[in-house]
PAZAPA-4460 file (N, C-alpha, C; in steps of 0.05 Angstrom, whole numbers, plus 32768, in hexadecimal, padded with zeros to 4 digits):
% residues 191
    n_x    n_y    n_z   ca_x   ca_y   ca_z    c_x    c_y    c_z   seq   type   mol
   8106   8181   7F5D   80EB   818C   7F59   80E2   818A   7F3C     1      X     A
   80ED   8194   7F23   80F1   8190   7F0A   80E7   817B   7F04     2      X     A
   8102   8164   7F10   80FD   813D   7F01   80D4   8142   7F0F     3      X     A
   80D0   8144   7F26   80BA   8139   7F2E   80A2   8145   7F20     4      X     A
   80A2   815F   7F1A   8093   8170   7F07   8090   8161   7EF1     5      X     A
   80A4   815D   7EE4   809E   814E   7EC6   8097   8132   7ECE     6      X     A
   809F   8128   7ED9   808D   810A   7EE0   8073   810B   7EE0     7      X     A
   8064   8122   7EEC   804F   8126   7EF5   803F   8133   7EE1     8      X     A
   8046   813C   7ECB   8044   8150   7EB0   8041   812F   7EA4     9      X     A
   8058   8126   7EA2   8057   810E   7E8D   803D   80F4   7E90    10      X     A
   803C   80F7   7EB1   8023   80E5   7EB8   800B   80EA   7EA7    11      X     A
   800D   8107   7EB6   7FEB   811A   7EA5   7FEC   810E   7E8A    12      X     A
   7FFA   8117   7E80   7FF9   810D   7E62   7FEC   80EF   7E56    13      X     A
   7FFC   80E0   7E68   7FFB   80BD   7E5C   7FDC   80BC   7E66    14      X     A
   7FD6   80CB   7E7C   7FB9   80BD   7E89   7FAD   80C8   7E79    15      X     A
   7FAB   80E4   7E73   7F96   80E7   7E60   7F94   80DB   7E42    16      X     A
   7FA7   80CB   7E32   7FAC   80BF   7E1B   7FA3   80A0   7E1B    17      X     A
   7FA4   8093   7E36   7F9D   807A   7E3C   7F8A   8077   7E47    18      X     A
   7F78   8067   7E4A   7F62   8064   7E63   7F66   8056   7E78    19      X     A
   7F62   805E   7E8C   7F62   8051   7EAB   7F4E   803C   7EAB    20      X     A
   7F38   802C   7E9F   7F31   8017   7EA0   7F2E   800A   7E8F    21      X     A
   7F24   7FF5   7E83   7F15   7FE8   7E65   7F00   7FE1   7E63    22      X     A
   7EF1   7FE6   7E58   7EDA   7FE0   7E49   7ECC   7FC5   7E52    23      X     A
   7ED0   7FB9   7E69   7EC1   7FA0   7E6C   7EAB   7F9E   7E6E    24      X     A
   7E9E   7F90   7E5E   7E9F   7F6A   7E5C   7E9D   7F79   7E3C    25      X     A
   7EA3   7F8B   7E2E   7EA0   7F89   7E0A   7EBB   7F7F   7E08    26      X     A
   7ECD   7F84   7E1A   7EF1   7F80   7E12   7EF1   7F72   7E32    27      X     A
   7F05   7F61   7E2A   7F0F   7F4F   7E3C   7F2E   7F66   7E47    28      X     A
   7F33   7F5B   7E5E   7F53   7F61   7E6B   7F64   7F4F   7E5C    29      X     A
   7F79   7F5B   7E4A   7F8C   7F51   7E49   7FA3   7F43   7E56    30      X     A
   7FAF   7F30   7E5F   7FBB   7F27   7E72   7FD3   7F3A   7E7C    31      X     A
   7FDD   7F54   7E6A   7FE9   7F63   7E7E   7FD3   7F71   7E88    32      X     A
   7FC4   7F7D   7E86   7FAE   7F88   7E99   7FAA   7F7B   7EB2    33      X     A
   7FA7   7F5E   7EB1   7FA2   7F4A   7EC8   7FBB   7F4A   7ED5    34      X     A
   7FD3   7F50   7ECA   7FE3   7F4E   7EDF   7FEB   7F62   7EEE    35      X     A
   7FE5   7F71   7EE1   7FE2   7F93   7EF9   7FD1   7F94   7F11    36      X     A
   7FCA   7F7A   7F15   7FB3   7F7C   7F2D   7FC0   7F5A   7F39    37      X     A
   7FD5   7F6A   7F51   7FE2   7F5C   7F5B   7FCF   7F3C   7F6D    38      X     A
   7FBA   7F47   7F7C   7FA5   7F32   7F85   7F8D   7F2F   7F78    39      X     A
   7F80   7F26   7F72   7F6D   7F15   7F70   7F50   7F18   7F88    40      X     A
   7F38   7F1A   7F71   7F27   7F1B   7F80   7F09   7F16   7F7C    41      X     A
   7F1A   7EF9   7F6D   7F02   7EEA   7F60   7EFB   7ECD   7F73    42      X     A
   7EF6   7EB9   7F69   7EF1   7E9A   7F74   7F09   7E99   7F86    43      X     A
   7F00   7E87   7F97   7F12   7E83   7FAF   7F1C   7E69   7FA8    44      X     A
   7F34   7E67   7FB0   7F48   7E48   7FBA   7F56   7E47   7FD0    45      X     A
   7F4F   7E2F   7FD3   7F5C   7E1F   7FEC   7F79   7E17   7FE9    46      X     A
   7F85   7E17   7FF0   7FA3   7E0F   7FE8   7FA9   7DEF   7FFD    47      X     A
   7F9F   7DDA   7FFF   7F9A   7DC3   8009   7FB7   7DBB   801D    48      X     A
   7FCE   7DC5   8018   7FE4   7DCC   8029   7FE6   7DDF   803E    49      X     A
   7FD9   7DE9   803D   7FE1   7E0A   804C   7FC6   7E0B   8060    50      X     A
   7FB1   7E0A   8054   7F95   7E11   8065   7F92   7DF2   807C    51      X     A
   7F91   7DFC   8091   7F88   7DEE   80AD   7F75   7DEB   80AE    52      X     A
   7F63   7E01   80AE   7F49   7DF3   80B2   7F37   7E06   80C7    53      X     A
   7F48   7E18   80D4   7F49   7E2A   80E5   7F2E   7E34   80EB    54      X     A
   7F1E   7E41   80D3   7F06   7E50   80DE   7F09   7E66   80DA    55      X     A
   7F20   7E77   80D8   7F23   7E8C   80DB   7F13   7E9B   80BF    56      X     A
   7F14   7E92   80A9   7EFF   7E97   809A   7EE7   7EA5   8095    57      X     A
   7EDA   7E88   80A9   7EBA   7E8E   80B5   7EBB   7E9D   80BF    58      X     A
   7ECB   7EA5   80D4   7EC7   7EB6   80E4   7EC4   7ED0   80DC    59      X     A
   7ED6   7ED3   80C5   7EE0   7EF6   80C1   7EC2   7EFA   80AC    60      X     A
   7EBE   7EE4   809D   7EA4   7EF2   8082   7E8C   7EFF   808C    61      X     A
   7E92   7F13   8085   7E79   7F2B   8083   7E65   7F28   8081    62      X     A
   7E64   7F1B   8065   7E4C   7F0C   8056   7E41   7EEF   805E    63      X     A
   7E51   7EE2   806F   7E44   7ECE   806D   7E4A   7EB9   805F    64      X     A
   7E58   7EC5   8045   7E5F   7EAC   802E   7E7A   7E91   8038    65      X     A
   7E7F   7E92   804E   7E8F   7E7F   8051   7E87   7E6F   806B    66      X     A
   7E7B   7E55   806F   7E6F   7E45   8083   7E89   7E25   8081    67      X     A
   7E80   7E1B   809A   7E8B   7E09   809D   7E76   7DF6   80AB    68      X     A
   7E77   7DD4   80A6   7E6E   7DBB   80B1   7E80   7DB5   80B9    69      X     A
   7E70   7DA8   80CC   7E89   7D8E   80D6   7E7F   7D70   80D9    70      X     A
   7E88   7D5F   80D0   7E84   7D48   80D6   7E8C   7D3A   80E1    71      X     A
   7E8A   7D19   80EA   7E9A   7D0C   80FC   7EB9   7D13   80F0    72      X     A
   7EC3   7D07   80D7   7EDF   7D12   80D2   7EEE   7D21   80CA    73      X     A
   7ED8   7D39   80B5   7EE5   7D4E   80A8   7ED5   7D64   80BB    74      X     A
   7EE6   7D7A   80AA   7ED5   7D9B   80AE   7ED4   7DA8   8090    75      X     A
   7EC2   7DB2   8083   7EC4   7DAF   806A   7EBE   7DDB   8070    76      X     A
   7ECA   7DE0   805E   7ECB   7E05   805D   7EC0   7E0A   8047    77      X     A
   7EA4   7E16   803F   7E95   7E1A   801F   7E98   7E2F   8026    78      X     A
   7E9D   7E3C   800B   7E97   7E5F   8003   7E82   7E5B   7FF0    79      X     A
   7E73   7E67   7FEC   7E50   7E69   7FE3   7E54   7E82   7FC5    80      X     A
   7E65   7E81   7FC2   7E69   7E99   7FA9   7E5D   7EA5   7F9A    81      X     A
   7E3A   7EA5   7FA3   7E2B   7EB2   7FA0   7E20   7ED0   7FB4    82      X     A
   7E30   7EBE   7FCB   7E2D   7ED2   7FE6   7E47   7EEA   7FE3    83      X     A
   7E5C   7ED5   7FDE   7E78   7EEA   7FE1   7E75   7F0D   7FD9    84      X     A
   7E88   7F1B   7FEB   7E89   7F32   7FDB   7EA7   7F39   7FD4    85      X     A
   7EB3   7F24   7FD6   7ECB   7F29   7FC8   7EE5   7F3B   7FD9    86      X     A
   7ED7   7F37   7FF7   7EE7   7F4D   7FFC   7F06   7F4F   8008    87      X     A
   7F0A   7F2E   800F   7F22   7F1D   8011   7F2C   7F23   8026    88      X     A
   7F1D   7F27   8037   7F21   7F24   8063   7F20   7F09   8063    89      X     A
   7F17   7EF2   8055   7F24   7ED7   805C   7F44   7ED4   8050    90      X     A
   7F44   7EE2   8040   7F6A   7EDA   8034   7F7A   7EEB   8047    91      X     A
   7F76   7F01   8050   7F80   7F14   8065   7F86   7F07   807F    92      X     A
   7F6C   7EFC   8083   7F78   7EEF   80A4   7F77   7ECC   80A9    93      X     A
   7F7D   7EC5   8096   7F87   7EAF   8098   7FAB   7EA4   809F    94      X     A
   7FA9   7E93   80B0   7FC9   7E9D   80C1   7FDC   7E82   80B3    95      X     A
   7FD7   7E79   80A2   7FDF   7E70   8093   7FE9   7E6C   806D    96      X     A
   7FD3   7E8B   806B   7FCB   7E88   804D   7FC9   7E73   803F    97      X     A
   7FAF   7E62   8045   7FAA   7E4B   803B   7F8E   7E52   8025    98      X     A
   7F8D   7E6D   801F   7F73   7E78   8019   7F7E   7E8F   7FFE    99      X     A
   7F72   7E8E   7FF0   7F7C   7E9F   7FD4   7F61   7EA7   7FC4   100      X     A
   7F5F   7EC2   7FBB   7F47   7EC7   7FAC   7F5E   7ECE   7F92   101      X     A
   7F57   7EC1   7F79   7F5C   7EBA   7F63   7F52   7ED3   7F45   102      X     A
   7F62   7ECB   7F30   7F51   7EE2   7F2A   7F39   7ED6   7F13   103      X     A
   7F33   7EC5   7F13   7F20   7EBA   7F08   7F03   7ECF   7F1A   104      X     A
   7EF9   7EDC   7F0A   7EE0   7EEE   7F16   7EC2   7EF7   7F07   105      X     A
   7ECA   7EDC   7EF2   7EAF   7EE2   7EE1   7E9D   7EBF   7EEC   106      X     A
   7E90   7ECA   7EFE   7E84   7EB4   7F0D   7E6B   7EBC   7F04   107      X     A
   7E5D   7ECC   7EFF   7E3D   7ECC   7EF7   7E31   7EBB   7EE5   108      X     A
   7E16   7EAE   7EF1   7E0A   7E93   7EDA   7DEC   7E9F   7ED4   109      X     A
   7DDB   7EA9   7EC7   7DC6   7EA8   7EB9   7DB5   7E8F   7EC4   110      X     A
   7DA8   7E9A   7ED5   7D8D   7E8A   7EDD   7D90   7E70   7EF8   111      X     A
   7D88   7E5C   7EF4   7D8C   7E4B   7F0C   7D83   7E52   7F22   112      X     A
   7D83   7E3C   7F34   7D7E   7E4B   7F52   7D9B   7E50   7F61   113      X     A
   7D95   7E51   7F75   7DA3   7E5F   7F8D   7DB6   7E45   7F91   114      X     A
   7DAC   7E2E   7F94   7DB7   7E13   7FA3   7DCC   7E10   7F88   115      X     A
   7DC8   7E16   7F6D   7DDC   7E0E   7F60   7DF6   7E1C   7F5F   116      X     A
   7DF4   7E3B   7F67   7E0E   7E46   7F6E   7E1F   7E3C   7F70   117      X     A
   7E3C   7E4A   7F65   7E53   7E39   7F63   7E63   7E3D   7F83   118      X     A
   7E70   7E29   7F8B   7E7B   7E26   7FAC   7E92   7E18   7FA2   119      X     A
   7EA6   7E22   7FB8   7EBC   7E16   7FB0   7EBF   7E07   7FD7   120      X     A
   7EC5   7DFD   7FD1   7EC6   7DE8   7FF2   7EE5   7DD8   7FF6   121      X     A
   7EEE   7DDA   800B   7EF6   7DCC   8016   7EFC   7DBC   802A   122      X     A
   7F08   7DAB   8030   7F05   7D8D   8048   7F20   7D8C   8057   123      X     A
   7F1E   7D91   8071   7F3F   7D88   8084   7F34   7D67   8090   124      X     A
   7F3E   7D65   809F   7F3D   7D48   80AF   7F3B   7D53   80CB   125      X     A
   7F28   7D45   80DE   7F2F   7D4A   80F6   7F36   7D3A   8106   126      X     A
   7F3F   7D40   811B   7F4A   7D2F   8132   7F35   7D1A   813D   127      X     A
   7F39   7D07   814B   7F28   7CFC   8159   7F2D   7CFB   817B   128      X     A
   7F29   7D02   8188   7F33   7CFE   81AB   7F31   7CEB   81B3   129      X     A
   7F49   7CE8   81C5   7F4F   7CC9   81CF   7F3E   7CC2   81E0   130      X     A
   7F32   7CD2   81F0   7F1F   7CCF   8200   7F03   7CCD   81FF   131      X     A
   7EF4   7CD3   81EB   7EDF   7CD5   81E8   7ED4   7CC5   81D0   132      X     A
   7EE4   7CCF   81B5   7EDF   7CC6   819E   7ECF   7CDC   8191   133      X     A
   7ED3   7CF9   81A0   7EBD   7D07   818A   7ED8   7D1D   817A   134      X     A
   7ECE   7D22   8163   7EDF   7D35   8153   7EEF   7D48   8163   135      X     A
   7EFE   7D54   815C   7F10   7D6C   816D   7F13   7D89   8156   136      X     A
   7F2D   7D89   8153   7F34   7D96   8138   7F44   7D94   8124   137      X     A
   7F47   7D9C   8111   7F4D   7D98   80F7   7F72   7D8F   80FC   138      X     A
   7F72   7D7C   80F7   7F95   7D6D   80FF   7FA6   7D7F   80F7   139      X     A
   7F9C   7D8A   80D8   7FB9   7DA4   80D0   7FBF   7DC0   80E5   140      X     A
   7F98   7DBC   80EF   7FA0   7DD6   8101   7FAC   7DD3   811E   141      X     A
   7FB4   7DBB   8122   7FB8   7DB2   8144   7FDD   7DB1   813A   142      X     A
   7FE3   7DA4   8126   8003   7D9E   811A   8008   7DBD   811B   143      X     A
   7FFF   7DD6   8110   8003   7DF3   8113   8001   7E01   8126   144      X     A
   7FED   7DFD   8135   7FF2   7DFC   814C   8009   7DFE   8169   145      X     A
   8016   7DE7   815D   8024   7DD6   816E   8040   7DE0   8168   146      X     A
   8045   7DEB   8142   8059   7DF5   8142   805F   7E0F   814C   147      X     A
   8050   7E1D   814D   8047   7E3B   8157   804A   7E3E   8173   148      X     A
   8043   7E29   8181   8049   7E25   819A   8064   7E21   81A8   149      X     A
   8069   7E13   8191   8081   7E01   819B   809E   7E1B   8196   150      X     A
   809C   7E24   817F   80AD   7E39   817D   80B2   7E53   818B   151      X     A
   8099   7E5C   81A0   809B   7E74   81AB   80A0   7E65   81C8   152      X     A
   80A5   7E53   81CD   80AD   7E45   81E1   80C8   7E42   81F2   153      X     A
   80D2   7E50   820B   80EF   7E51   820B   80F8   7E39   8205   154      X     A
   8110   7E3B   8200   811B   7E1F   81EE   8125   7E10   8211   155      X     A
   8122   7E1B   8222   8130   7E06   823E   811B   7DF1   823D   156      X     A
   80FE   7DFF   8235   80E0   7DEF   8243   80CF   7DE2   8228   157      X     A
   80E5   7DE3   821B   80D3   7DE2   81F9   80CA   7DC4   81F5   158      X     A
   80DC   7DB4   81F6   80DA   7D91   8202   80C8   7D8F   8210   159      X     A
   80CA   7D92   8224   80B1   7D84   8235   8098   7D9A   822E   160      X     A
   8098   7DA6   8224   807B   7DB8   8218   8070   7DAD   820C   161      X     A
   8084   7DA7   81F4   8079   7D9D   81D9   8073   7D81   81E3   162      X     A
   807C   7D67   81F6   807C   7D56   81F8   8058   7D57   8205   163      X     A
   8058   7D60   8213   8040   7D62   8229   8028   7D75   820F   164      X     A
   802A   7D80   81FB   801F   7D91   81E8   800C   7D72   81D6   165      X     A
   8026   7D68   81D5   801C   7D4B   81BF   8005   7D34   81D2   166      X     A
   8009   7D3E   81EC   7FF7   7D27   81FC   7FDC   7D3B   81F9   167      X     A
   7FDC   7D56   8204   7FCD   7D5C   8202   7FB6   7D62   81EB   168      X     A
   7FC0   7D6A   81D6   7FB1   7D66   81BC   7FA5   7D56   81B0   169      X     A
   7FA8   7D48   81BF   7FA0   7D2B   81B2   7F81   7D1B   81C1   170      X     A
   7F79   7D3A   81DB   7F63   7D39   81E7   7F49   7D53   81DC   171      X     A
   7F31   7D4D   81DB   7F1C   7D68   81D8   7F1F   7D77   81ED   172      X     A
   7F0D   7D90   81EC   7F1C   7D99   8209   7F0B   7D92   8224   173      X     A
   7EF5   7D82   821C   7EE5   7D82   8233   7EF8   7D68   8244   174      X     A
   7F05   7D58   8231   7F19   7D3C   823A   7F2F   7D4E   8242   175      X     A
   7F3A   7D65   8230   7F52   7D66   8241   7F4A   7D77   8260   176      X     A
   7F3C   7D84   8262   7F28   7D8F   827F   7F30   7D78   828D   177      X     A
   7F1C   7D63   828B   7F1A   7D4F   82A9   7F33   7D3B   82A6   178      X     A
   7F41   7D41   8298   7F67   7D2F   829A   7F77   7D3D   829A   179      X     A
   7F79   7D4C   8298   7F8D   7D5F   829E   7FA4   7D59   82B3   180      X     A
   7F95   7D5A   82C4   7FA8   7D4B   82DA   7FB9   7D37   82E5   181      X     A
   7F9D   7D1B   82DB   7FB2   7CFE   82CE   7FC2   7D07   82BE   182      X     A
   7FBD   7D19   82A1   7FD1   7D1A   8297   7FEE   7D2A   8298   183      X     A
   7FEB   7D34   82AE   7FFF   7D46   82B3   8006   7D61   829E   184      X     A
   7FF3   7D5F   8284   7FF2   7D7A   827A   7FDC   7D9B   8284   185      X     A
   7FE0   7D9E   8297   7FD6   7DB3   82A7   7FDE   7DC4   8296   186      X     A
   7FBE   7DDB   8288   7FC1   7DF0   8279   7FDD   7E07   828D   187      X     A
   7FDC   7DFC   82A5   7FE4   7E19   82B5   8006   7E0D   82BB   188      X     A
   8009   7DF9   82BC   801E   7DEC   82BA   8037   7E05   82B6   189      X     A
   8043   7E03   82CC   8058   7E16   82C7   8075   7DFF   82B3   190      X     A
   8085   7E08   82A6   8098   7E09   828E   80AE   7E0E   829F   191      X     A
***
């Protein structure tokens, strides 16, 4: 009871002798200051290994600040960093952590328009279907996929899963719909 008393005596003390914040923007953070702030919650990065391509992103922003295109071969993911609010539900639910808010957080520019806002973007590759020739999804996210699949898979049925997994992926789903059956990968397909 004592030890925790005086810890708690000794706290009082140091807090009132030090300040709990600094003075910013007249004084900068010293880099031990910056490191007391374990995440980051400035500009966003892509980590070009790790991020699939998923969506999951778009999905979660509040704001709006994170959209995606798609083109015939890429899917490109912009954060608009004028929109962001920093609040890092894209680094949270991303099932890969391919997504990092940084601590770079002095992004404000004096004047300009809107279109010149700084964006940080990035590009996956997508699939093409054997059947059709129209885009599918992002190749990193079909390879993740497949491992995710393949691992919660009893290991008697795991082979011919994963075998029949690789035919199937390799169709959109409106192709794998009407082949299914030539192809003998039936979503219902018992294992």
């Amino acid at each position: 009871m004592r030890s925790g008393l005086a810890r708690l005596t000794k706290e009082l003390i140091l807090s009132t002798l030090r300040p709990a914040t600094i003075d910013y923007p007249a004084r900068k953070p010293s880099p031990r200051e910056q490191a007391l702030v374990e995440e980051g919650r400035g500009k966003h990065k892509f980590d070009d290994e790790k991020c699939v391509g998923c969506g999951g992103c778009v999905a979660i922003c509040s704001s709006g600040a994170i959209t995606e295109s798609v083109s015939q071969s890429e899917k490109v993911l912009k954060v608009e960093l004028a929109r962001c609010i920093f609040c890092g539900r894209c680094r949270d639910i991303c099932p890969e952590k391919g997504i990092e808010l940084t601590h770079e957080f002095e992004l404000s520019r004096m004047g300009g328009k809107a279109e010149d806002a700084e964006r940080v973007e990035h590009a996956v590759s997508l699939g093409i279907c054997e059947g059709c020739g129209r885009a599918t999804f992002p190749i990193k996210q079909i390879d993740a996929a497949k491992k995710r699949i393949g691992e919660k898979i009893e290991p008697s049925n795991r082979e011919t899963a994963i075998k029949d997994m690789e035919i199937y992926m390799r169709y959109c789903p409106d192709c794998r719909r009407a082949r299914s059956y030539l192809l003998g990968t039936h979503p219902r397909k018992s294992y």
